[in-house]
C-alpha positions as CSV (number, residue, x, y, z in Angstrom):
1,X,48.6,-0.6,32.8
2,X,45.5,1.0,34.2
3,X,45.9,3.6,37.0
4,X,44.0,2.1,40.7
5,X,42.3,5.4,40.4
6,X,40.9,5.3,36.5
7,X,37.6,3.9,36.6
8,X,36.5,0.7,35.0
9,X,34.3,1.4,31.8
10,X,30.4,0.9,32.3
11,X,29.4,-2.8,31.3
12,X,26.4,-3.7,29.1
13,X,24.7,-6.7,28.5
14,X,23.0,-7.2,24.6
15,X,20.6,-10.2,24.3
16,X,20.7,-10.8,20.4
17,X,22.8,-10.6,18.3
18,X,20.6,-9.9,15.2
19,X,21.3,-6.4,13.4
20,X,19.5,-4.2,16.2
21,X,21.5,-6.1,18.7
22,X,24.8,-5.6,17.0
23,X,23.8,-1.7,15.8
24,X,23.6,-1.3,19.6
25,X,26.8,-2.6,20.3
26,X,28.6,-1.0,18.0
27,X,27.3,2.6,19.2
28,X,28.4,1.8,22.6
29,X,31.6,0.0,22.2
30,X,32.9,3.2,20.4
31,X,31.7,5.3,23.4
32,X,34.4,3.0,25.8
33,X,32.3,0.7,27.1
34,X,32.4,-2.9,27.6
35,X,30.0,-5.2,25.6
36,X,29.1,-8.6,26.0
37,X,26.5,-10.0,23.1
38,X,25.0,-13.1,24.1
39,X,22.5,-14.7,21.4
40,X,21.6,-18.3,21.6
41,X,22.0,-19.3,18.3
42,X,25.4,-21.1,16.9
43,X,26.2,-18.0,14.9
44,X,25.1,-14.2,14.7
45,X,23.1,-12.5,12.5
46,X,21.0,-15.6,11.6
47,X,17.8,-14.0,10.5
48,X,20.0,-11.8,8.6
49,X,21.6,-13.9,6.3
50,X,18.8,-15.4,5.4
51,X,17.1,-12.5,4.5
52,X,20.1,-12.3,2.0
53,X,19.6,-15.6,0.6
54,X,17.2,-14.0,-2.3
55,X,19.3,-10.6,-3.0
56,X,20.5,-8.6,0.0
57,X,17.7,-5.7,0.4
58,X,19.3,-3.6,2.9
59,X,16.9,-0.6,2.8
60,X,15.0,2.2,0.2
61,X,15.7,4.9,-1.4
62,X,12.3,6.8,-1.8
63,X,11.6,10.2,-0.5
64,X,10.6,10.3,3.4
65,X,7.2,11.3,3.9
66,X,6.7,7.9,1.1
67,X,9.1,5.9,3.7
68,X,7.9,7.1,7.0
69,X,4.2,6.1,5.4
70,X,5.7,2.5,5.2
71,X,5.7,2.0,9.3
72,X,1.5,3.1,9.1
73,X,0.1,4.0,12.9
74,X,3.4,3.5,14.6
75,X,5.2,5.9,12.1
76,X,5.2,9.1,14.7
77,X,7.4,6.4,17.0
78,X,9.4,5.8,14.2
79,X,9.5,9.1,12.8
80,X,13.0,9.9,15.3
81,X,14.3,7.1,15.4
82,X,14.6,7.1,11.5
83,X,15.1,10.5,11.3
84,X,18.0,10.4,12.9
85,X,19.4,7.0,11.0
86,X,17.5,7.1,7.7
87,X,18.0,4.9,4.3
88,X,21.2,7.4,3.3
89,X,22.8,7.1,6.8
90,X,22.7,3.3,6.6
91,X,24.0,3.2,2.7
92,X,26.9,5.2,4.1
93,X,27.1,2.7,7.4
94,X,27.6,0.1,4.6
95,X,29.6,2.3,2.7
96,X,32.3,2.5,5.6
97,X,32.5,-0.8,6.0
98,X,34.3,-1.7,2.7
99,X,30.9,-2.6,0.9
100,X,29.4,-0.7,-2.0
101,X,25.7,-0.5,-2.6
102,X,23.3,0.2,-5.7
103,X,19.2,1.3,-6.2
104,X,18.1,-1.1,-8.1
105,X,14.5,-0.4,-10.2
106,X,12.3,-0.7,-7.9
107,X,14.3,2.0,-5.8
108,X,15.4,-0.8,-3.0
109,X,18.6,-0.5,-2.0
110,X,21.5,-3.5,-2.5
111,X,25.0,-4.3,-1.5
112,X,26.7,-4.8,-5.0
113,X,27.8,-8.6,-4.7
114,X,23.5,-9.0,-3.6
115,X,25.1,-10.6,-0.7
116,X,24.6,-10.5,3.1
117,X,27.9,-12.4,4.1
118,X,30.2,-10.2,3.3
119,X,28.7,-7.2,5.5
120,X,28.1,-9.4,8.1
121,X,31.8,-10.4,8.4
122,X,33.0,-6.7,7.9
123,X,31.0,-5.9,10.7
124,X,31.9,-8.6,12.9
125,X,34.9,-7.7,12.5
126,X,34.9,-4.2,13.3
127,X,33.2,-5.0,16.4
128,X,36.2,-7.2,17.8
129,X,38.0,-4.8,16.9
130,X,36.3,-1.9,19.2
131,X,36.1,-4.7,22.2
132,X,32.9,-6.3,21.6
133,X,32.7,-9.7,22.9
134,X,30.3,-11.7,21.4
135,X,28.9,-15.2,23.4
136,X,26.9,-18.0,21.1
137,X,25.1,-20.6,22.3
138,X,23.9,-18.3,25.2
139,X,20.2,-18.1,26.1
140,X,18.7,-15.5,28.1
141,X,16.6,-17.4,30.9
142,X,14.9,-14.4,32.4
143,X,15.6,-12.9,35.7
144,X,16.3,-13.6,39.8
145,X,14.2,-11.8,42.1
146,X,16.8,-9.6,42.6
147,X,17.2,-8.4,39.1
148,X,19.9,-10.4,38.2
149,X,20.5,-12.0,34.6
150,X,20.0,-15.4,34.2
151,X,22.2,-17.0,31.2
152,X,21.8,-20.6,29.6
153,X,24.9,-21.9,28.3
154,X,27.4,-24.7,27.4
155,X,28.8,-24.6,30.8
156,X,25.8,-24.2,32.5
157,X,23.8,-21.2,34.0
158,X,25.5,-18.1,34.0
159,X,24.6,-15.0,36.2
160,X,24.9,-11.2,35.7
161,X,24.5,-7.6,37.0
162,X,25.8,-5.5,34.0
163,X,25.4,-1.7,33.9
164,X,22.4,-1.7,31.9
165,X,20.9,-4.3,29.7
166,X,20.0,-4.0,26.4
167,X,17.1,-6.2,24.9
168,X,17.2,-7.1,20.9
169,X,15.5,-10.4,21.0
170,X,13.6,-10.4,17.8
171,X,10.0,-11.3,17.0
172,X,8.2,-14.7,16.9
173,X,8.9,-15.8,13.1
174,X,11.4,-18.2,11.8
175,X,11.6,-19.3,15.4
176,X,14.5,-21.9,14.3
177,X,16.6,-18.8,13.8
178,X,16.4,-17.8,17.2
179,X,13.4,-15.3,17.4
180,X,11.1,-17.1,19.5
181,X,8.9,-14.8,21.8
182,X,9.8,-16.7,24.7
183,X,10.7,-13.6,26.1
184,X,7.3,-12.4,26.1
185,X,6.2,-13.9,29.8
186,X,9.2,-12.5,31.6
187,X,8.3,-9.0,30.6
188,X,4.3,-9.3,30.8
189,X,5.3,-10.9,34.5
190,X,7.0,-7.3,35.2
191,X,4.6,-5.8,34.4
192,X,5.9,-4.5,30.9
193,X,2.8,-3.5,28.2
194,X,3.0,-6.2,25.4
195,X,1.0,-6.6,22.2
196,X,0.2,-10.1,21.1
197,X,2.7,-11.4,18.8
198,X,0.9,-11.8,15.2
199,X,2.6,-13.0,11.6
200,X,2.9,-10.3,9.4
201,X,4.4,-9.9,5.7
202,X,3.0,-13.6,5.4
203,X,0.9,-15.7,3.4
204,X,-2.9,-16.2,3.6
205,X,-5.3,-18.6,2.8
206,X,-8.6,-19.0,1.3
207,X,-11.2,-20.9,2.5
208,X,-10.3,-23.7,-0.5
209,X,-8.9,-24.1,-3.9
210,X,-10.5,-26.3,-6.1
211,X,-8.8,-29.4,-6.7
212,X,-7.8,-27.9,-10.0
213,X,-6.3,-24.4,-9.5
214,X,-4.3,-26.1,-6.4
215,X,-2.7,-28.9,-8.5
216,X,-2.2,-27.0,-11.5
217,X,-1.4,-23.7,-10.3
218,X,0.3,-23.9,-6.7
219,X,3.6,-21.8,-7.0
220,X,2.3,-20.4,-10.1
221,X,3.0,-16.2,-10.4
222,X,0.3,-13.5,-10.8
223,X,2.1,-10.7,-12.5
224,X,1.4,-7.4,-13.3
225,X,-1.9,-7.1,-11.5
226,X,-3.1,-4.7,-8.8
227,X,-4.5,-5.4,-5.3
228,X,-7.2,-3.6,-3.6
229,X,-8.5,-3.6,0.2
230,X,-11.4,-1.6,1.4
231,X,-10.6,2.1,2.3
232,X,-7.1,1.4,0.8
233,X,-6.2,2.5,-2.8
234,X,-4.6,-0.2,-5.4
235,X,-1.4,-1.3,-5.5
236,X,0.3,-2.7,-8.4
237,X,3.0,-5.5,-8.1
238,X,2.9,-9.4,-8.2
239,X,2.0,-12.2,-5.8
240,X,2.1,-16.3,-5.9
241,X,-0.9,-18.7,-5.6
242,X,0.0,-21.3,-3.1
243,X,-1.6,-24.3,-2.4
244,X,-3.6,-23.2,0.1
245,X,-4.0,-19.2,-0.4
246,X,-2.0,-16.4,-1.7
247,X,1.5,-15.0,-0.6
248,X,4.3,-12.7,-2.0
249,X,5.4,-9.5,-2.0
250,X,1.9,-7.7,-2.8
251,X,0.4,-9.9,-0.2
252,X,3.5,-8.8,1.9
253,X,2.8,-5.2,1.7
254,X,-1.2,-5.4,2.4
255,X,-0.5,-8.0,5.4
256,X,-1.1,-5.5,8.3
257,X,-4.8,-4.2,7.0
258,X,-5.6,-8.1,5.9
259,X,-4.9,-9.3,9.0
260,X,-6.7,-6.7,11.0
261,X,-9.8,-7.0,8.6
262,X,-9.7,-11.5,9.2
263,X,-9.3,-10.1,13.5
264,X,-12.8,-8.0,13.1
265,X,-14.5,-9.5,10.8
266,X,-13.5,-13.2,9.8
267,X,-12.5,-12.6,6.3
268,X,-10.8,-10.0,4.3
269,X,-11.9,-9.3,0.8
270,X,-9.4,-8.6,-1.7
271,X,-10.3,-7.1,-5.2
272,X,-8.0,-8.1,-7.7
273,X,-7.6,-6.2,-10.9
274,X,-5.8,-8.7,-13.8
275,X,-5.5,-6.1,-16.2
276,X,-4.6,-2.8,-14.5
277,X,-3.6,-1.5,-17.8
278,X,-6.5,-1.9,-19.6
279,X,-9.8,0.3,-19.1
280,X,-12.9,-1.8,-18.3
281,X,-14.9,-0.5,-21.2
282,X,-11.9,-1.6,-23.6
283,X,-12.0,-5.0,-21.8
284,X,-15.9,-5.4,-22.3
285,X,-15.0,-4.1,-26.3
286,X,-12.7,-7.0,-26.3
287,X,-14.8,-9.5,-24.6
288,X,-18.0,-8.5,-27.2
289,X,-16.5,-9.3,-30.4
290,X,-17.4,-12.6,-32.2
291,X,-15.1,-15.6,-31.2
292,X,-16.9,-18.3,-33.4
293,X,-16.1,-22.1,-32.9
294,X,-12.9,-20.7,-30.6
295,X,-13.5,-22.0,-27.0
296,X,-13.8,-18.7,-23.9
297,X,-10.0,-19.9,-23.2
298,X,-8.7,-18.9,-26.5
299,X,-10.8,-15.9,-26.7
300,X,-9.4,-14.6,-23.5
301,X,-5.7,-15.2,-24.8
302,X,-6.5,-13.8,-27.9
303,X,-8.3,-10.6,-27.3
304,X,-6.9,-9.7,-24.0
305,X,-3.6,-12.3,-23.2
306,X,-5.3,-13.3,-20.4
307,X,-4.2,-17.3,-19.9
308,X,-2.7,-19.6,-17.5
309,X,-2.8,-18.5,-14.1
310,X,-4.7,-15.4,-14.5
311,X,-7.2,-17.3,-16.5
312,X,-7.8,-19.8,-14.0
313,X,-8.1,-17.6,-11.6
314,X,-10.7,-16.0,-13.1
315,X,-12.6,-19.6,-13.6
316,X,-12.2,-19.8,-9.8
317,X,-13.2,-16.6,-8.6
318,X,-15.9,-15.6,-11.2
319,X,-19.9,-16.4,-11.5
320,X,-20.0,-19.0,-13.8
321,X,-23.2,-17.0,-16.2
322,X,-20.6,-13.7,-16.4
323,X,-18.8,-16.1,-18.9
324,X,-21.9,-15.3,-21.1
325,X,-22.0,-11.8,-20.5
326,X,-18.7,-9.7,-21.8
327,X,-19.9,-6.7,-19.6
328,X,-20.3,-8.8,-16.3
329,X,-17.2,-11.0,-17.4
330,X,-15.4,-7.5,-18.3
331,X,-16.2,-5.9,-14.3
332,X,-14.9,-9.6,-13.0
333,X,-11.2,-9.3,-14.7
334,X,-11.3,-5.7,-13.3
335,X,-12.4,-6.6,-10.1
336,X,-12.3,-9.8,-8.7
337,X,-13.3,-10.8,-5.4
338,X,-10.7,-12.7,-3.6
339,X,-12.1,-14.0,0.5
340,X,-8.7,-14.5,2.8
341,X,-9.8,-16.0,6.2
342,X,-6.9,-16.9,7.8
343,X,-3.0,-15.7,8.0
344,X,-0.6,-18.7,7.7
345,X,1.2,-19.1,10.9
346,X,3.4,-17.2,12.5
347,X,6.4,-19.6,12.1
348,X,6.5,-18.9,8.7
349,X,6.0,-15.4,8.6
350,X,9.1,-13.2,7.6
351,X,8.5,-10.4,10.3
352,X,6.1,-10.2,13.3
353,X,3.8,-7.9,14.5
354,X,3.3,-7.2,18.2
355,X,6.0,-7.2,21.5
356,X,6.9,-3.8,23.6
357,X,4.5,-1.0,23.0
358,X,6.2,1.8,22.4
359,X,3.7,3.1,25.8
360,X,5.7,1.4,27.6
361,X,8.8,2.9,26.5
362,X,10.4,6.2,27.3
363,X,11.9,8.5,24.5
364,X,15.5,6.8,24.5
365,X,13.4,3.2,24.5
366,X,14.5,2.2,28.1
367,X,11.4,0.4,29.6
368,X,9.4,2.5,32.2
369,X,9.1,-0.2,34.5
370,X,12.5,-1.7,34.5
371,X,15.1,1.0,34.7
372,X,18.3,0.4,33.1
373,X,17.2,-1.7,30.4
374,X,16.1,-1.0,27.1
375,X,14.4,-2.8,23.8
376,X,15.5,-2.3,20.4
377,X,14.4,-4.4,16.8
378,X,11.7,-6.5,15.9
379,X,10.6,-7.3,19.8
380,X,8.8,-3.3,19.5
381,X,5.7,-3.2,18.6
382,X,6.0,-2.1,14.8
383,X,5.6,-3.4,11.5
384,X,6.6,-2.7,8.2
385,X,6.7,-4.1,4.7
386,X,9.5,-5.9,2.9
387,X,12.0,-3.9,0.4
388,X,14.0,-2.9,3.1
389,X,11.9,-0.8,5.5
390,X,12.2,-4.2,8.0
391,X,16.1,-3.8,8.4
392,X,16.0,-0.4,8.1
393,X,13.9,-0.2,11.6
394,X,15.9,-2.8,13.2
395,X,19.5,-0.8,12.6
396,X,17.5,2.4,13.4
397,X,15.9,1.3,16.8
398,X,19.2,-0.6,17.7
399,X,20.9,2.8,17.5
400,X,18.9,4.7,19.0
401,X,18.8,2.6,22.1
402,X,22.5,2.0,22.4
403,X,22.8,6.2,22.3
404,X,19.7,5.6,25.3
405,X,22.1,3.8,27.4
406,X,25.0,6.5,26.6
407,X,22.5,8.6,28.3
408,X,21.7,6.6,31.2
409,X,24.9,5.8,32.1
410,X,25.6,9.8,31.2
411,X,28.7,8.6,29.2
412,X,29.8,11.2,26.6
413,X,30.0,9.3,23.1
């Protein structure tokens, strides 16, 4: 039984339940105080799961200036927030839960079983256990005049006045999973500093296929290539034609300077190498020798292995007279010119850019404007690429703004 004179723990409100959202909760609900979760989804951790769907890349293991280079112009906000919750801190978070990890070769980091389920429930379940209530089917509605909570629910419209309010509503992709940006007008009306919400880690498109490279080659793989952008070295990797552009995980990783490139200018040049391994002077040796009665096709596959995709691409891409000229043909295949002028929407984009700038944020991420509540996830303004830098900034920023409100409600952890 509780004494009359023991006072009642400090209550907090989380909207989301998404991996900053339940990162948060967990930091506070071992400090003593009471947690409510409210996310509006059936389930939690929605977004999450199906990020597992395709192997469950949790986070990387590459040194940390390489990783802090990952989050580009917002990496000095980042910088604490990872610091103090980096790749080995999270493989150990896992690690406590009952769940094993491995690097795999590429250096990201994976649960064992590749699965996303099975950490999910062993959270979840260490949550209950340390008090946390969580509340499905529960949409955040904004706020009363007064500052109150407004919650959507089964039963109807719910209203609170928690301690302090934590904020881990996601971004504006995969809105069926929850992350909707309709939070964005409620904080812009309070005067809160917001960046637009943009796709990022997405697909692009060109201005148009030919008839032929879309029918025959949609969903086809470009592998073992490298990708440049202006003022940005090459990058090696692989990426998919689609039937309207180009997507995949190269894309993924160049999506923040294509996008700002199609905002300025209208159109983003890539410069695609086919053969990254190969020098062009060896290429334009290949290219020079006789091929006889064999047609160009079979003289690219059988000098250089260049065929299928890549060699349609090439067709595509290429002045037709440079397939006369091995030295002009020879610069092509080492640097072809690929135009992107437009990002696919934001709907299908894994990740956004945009939400809360981090200006209008203190140190501990508590909003400057609205005392008492703070923003963690994929709602700040940050990006990163896939491979496990995404996650790792969403359980980073969640716990670092659950420790915020420890320090608000100057409760010792």
């Amino acid at each position: 039984m509780t004494d009359a004179n023991t006072p009642l723990p400090f209550h907090v409100a989380i909207i989301g339940g998404g991996p900053a959202g339940l990162m948060a909760a967990e930091v506070l609900s071992q400090a003593g105080v009471r947690v409510d979760v409210y996310d509006a989804m059936p389930s939690v951790g929605r977004k999450f799961l199906l990020a597992g769907v395709g192997g469950m890349n949790i986070t990387h293991s590459e040194a940390w200036p390489a990783f802090l280079s990952r989050y580009a112009e917002r990496s000095p906000q980042m910088a604490p927030l990872l610091q103090a919750f980096d790749a080995q801190a999270l493989r150990q978070w896992i690690h406590d839960l009952g769940i094993e990890t491995f690097v795999g070769s590429s250096g990201r980091v994976f649960p064992t079983d590749m699965k996303a389920a099975p950490l999910l429930r062993a959270w979840l379940k260490r949550l209950r256990e340390c008090g946390v209530v969580i509340h499905t089917r529960h949409r955040w509605l904004g706020w009363q005049a007064d500052g109150t909570l407004r919650i959507g629910s089964p039963e109807g419209e719910k209203q609170l006045r928690p301690d302090a309010v934590l904020l881990a509503l996601g971004g504006g992709s995969w809105a069926r999973l929850g992350s909707d940006g309709a939070w964005m007008p409620w904080l812009a009306e309070r005067g809160v500093t917001l960046a637009p919400l943009q796709a990022s880690n997405c697909g692009f498109d060109v201005a148009d296929w030919s008839e032929v490279l879309r029918s025959k080659f949609a969903g086809a793989p470009l592998k073992n290539i490298a990708i440049a952008l202006e003022h940005h070295s090459p990058r090696l990797g692989e990426c998919v034609i689609t039937a309207t552009g180009i997507e995949g995980s190269l894309i993924y990783a160049w999506s923040a300077p294509i996008r700002e490139a199609i905002n300025q200018h209208g159109v983003a040049t890539l410069v695609i190498d086919l053969l990254p391994g190969k020098p062009v002077d060896k290429v334009a040796t290949a290219l020079a020798k006789p091929r006889g009665s064999r047609s160009m096709s079979k003289h690219l596959h059988s000098q250089l292995g260049l065929d299928g995709v890549k060699a349609a691409l090439l067709r595509e891409l290429a002045p037709a007279d440079a397939f006369n000229d091995p030295a002009r043909l020879a610069e092509a295949i080492k640097a072809l010119a690929l135009k992107l002028v437009k990002a696919r929407p934001l709907d299908e984009a894994i990740s956004s850019a945009g939400g809360v700038a981090f200006e209008a944020l203190d140190e501990h991420l508590m909003l400057k404007q609205l005392p008492g509540v703070f923003c963690a996830g994929e709602m700040l303004d940050w990006e990163a690429p896939t491979g496990g830098y995404l996650l790792t900034g969403c359980f980073a920023s969640g716990r670092a703004a659950g420790w915020g409100v420890l320090r608000w409600l100057k409760v010792k952890p």
